[in-house]
C-alpha positions in Angstrom: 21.9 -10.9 19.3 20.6 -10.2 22.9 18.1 -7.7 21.3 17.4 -8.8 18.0 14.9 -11.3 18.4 12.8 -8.6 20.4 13.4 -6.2 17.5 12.2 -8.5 14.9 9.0 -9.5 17.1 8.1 -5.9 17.6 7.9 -5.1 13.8 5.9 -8.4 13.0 3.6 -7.6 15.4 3.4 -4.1 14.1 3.5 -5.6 10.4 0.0 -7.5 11.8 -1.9 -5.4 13.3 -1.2 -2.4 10.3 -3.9 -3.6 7.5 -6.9 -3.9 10.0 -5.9 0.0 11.2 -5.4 0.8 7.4 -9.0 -0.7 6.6 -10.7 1.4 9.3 -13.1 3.7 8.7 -13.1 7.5 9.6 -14.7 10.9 8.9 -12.9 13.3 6.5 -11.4 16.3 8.5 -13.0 19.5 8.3 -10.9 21.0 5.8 -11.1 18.4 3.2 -14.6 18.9 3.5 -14.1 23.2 3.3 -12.8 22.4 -0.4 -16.1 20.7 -1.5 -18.6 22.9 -2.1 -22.8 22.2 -2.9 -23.6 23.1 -6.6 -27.6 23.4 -7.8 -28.0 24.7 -11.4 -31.6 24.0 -11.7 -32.6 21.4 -12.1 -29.4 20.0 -11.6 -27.8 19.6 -8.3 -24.0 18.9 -8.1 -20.7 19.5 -6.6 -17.4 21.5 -6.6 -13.9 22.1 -5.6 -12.8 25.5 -4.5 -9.1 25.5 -6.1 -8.1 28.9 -5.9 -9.2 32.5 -4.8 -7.8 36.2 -5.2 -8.3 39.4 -3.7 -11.7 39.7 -5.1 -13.3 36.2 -6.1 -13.4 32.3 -5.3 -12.8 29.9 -8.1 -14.6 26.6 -8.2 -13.8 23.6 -10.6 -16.8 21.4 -11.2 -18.4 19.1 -13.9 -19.3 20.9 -17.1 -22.1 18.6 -17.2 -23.5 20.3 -14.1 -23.8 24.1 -14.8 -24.7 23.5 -18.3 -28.3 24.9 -17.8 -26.5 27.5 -15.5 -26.7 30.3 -18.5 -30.5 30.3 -18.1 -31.4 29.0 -14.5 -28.7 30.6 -12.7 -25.8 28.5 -10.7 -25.9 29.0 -6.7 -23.2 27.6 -4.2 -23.0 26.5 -0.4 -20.4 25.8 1.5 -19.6 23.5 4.3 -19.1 25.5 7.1 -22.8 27.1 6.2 -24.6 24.2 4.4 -28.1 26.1 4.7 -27.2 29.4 2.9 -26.4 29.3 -1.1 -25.2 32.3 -3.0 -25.6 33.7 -6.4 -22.6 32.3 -8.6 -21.3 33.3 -12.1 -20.4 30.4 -14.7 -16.9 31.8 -15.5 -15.5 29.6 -17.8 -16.3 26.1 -19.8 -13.8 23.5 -21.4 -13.7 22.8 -25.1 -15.9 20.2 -26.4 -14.8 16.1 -24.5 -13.7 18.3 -21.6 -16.2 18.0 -18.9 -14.5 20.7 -16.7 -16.3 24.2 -16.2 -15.0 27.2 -13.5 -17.6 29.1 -11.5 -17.1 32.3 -9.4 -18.2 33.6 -6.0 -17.6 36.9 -4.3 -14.5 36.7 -1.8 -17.0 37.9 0.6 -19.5 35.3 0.6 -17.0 32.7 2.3 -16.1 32.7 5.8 -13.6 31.6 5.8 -10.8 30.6 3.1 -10.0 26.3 3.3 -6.6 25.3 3.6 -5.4 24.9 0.2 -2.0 22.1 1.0 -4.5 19.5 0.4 -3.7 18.7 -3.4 -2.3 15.0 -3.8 -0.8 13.4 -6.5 -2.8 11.1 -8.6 0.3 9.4 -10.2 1.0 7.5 -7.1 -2.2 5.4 -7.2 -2.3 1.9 -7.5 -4.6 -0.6 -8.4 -7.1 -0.9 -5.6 -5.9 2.5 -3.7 -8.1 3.5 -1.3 -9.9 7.3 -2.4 -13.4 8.7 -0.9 -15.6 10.8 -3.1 -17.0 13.4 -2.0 -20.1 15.2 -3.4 -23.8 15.6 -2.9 -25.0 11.9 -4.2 -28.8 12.2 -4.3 -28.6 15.6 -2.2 -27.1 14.0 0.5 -23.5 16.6 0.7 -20.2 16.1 1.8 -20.4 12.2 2.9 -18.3 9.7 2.6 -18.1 6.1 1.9 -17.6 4.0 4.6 -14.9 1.7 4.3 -13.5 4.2 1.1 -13.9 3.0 -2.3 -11.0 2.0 -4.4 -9.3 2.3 -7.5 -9.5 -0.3 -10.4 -7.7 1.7 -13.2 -6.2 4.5 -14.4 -6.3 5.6 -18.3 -6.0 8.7 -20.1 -9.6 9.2 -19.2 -8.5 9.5 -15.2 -9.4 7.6 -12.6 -11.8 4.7 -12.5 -12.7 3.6 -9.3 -15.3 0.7 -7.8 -18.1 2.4 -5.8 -21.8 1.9 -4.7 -21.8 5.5 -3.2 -21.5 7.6 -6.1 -25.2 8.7 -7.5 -26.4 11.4 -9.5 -25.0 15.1 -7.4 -21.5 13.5 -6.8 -20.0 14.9 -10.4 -17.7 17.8 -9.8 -17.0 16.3 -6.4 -13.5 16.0 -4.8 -11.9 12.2 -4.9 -9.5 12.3 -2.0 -6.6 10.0 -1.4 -6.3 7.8 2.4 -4.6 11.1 3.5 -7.7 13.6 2.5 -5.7 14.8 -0.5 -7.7 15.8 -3.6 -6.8 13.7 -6.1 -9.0 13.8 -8.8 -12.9 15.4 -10.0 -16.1 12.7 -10.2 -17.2 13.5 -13.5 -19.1 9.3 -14.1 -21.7 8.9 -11.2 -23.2 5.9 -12.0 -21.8 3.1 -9.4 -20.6 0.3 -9.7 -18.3 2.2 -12.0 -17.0 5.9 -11.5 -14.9 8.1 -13.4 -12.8 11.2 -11.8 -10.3 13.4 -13.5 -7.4 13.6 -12.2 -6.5 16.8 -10.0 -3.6 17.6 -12.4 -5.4 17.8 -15.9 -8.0 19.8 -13.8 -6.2 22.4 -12.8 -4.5 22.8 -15.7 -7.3 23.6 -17.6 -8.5 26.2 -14.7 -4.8 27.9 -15.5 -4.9 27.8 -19.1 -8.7 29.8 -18.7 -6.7 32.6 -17.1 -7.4 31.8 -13.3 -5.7 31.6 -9.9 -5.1 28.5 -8.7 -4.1 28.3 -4.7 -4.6 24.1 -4.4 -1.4 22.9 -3.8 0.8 19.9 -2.7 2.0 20.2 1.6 5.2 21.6 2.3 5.6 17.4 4.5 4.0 15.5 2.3 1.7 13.5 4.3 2.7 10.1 3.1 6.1 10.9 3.3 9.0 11.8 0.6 9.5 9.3 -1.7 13.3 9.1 -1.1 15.3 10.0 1.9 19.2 10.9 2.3 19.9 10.3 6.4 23.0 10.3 8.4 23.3 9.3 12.0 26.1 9.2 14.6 25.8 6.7 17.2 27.6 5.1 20.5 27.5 1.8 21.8 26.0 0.7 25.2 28.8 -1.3 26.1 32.2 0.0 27.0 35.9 -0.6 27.6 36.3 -2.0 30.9 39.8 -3.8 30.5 41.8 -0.5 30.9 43.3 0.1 27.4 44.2 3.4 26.2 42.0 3.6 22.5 43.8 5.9 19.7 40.9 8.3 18.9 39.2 7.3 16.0 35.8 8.4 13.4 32.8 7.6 15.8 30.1 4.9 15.2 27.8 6.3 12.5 25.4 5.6 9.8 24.6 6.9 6.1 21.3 5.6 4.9 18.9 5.8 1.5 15.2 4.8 1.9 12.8 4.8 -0.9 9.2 4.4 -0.2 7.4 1.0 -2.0 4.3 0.6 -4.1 2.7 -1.3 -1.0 1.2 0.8 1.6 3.6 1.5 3.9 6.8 -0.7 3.0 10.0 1.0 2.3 13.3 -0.3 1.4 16.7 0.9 1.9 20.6 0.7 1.8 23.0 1.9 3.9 26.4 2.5 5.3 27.5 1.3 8.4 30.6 2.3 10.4 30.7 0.5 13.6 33.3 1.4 16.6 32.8 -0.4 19.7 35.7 -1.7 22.0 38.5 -3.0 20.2 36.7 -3.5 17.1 36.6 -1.3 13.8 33.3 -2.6 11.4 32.7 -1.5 8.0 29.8 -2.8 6.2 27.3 -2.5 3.2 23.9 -3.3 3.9 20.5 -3.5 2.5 17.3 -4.2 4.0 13.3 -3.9 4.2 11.0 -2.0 7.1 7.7 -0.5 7.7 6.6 3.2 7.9 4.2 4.2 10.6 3.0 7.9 10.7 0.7 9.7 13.2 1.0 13.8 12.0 4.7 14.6 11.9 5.6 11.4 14.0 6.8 8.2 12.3 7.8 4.8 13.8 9.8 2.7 11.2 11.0 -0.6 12.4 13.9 -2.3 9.7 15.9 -5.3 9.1 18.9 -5.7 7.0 21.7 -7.4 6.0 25.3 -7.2 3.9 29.2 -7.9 4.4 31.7 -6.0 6.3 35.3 -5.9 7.2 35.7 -6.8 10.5 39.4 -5.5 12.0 40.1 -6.4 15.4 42.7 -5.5 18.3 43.3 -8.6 20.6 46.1 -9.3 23.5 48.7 -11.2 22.6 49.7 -12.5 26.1 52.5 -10.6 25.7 53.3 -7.3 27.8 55.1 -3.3 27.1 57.2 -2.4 30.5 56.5 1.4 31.1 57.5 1.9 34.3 59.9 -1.3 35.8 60.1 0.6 39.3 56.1 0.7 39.6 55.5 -2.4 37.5 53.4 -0.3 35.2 52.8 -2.8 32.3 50.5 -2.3 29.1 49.2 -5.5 26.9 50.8 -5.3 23.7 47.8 -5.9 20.9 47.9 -7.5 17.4 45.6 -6.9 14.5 42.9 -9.4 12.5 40.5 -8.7 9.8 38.1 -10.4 8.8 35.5 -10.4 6.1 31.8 -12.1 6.3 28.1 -11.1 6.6 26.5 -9.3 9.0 22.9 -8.7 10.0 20.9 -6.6 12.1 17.4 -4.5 13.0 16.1 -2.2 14.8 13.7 0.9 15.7 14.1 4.6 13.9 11.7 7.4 15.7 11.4 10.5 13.0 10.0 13.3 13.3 9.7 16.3 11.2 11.3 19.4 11.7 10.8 21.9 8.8 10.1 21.3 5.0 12.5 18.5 4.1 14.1 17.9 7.2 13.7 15.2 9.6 15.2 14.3 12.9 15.8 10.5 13.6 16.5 8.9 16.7 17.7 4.9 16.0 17.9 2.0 18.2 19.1 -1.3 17.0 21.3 -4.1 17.0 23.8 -5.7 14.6 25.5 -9.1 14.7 28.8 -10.2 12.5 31.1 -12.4 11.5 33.9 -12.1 13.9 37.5 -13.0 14.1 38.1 -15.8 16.6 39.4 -14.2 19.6 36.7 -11.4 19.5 35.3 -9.5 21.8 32.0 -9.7 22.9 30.3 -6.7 20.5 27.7 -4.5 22.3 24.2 -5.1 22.7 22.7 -2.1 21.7 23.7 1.1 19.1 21.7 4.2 20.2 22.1 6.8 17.3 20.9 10.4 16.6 20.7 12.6 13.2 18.6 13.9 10.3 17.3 12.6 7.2 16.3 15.1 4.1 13.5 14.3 2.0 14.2 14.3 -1.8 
């Protein structure tokens, strides 16, 4: 138990500290911002996603609402990384009527640069009061964000409906993006405190069924993590046998864990099998427990606690001794077997990080405490453990 108490601080204090750094406020990154695009269809003034391109032409999802007058005014673009340039668009394609979803064109040539397109999130995970950032050109004002984000208050088969004072009149056909700068849905309602957004599915959807490309898609790691996880671990124990017994070789220590990632930012809960082998003791257990996800990039820090039953089998002296060698004196302790069964508990510290699409290396440190037969040995004060996990 020598470590546990410090385990346990460690992810309290971590647990603390976590909603002020969720609540902070911080600029999108450069390529969110490379999918939004300035719309003006005079006299209207909007925005856009870029959402796919080919060899010849980018494709834009916006508003319907917004190009509506682009037939007789003309529809012209900008794009982030050259806010002060617009270029001649074509209206490609507009949704049926109640579809506010329309597709406009540009020349391959006329962008720089192509944005990365692994920034499509999933708008089924959202949750009541989510936070998500539009992003659009309220009032002419293009490609800010609120600051701290806005946040969801429902979800229907309308889209999203989200609480904001920052959406105005230019923010429809704007990206919503998720806390990871994930496109998640399209602002199609602009007038605050109430907005609207489609979600990111149903819109490009509709760009497919018209006939286009569509190149937005979901990261290879997603950046919140898998939802479930399959890891196995073998680990050693920092104490060993000092009494000079010959151990029969036997399975090493290991572990074979399931995590599934909660509905509360950044909890996830788990079960997992444990096979312990330190000196003289052979511990089988079933446990289940709670613990915290931490991720900077392809880093992640989750601290855990848990607790189940075991079997607990045990070798012990029996006072008595085995003669090998009478001229030399050579004499072995003869050992006798207990088992036991009872609950067990422990925690500890897992360090992932990600390797190649689905695969994760984890290093663990922890500490586990049971119910022991009486003449026990003292069981080690620390497990330090190595594997991978696959994300399902």
């Amino acid at each position: 138990m020598k470590h546990l108490p410090v385990l346990l601080a460690s992810s309290a204090l971590v647990a603390a500290v976590r909603p002020a750094a969720a609540q902070s406020s911080r600029p999108a990154p450069s390529e969110a911002s490379a999918l939004v695009v300035r719309i003006v269809s005079p006299p209207q003034i909007g925005a856009g996603i870029i959402v796919g391109a080919d060899d010849a032409r980018v494709y834009i999802a916006t508003a319907k609402h917004v190009v509506r007058l682009g037939g007789r005014h003309g529809v012209f673009v900008s794009f982030h990384d050259s806010p002060t340039d617009s270029v001649k668009a074509i209206l490609a394609d507009t949704a049926a009527e109640g579809v506010d979803i329309a597709v406009v064109t540009v020349a391959l040539g006329t962008l720089r640069r192509l944005p990365a397109f692994d920034r499509r999130g999933d708008p089924k995970i959202l949750r009541f009061n989510a936070a998500v950032s539009p992003m659009g050109c309220p009032r002419g004002v293009c490609w800010a964000v609120p600051a701290p984000a806005d946040r969801v208050i429902g979800i229907d088969r309308q889209g999203i409906i989200f609480q904001s004072v920052f959406v105005n009149p230019g923010s429809s056909g704007g990206g919503l993006f998720n806390e990871y700068w994930e496109v998640v849905g399209m602002v199609t309602g602009d007038q605050p405190p109430r907005a609207n957004a489609l979600d990111i599915d149903q819109v490009l959807d509709q760009v497919h069924a018209f006939g286009h490309p569509v190149s937005l898609r979901r990261p290879k790691v997603p950046r919140e993590g898998f939802p479930l996880h399959v890891g196995v671990l073998v680990m050693t124990s920092t104490t060993k046998d000092n009494n000079g017994l010959e151990q029969p070789s036997r399975l090493p220590s290991g572990r074979l864990v399931g995590t599934r990632r909660g509905q509360t930012y950044g909890l996830i809960w788990h079960v997992s099998g444990l096979r312990l082998t330190p000196p003289n003791l052979a511990i089988n257990a079933a446990m289940g427990g709670m613990g915290l996800d931490f991720r900077w990039g392809r880093l992640v820090l989750q601290p855990f606690f848990e607790i189940g039953i075991a079997r607990v089998e045990e070798r012990f002296e029996t006072g008595n001794y085995h003669i090998l060698r009478p001229d030399a004196l050579k004499r072995v302790p003869l050992l006798q077997r207990q088992e036991q069964d009872g609950l067990g508990l422990g925690g500890g510290m897992s360090v992932l990080v990600g390797l190649v699409s689905h695969v994760t290396l984890e290093a663990l440190a922890a500490h586990w405490t049971f119910n022991l037969p009486a003449n026990r040995q003292p069981m080690p004060n620390l497990f330090l453990g190595a594997g991978l996990r696959w994300g399902l």
